[in-house]
C-alpha positions as CSV (number, residue, x, y, z in Angstrom):
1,X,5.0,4.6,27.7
2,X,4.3,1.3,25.7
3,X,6.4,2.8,23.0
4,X,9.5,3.8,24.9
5,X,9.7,0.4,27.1
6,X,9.4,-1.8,23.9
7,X,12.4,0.6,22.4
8,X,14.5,0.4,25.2
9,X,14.2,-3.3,25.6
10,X,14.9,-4.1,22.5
11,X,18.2,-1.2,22.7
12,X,19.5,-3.2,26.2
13,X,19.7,-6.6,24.5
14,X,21.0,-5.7,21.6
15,X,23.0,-3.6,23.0
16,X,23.9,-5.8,25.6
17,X,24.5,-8.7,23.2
18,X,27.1,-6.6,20.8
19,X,29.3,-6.2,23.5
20,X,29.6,-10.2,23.7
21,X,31.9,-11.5,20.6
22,X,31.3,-14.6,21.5
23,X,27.3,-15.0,20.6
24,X,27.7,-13.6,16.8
25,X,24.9,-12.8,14.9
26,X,23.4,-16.1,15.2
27,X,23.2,-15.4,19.0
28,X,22.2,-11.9,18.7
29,X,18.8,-13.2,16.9
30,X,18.5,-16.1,19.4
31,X,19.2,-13.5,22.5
32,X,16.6,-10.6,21.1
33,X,13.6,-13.1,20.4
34,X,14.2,-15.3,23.2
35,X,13.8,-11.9,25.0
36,X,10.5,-10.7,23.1
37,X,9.0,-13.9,23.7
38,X,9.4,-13.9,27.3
39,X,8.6,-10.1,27.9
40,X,5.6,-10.5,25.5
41,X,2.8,-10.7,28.1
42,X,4.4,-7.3,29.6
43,X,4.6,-5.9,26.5
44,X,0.7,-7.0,25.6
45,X,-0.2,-6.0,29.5
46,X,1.0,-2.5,29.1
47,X,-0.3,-2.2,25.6
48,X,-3.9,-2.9,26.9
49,X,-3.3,-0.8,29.8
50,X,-2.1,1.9,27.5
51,X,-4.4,2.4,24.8
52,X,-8.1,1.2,26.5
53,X,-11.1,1.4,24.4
54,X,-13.1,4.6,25.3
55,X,-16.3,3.6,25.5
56,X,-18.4,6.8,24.3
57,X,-22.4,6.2,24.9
């Protein structure tokens, strides 16, 4: 699950921002890691959640 939602965030904003022409490239970059930064404690929630240690004693 981790996988797929950090995929298909990263597809909606870029997708999202190409269909703006009035960002450019320089906004693209500004749009997509404005966007990682602010979903990164989702993205570090669901990782943890995701892929626990197994502890095996």
């Amino acid at each position: 699950m981790f996988i797929i939602t950090v995929i298909e965030v990263l597809a909606y904003t870029m997708l999202d921002v190409l269909y703006d022409p009035e960002l450019g490239v320089g906004g693209m970059i500004f749009v997509t890691a404005f966007t990682l930064i602010i979903m990164y404690p989702f993205f570090l929630g669901l990782y943890r959640y995701g892929f626990r240690k197994q502890n095996l004693t």
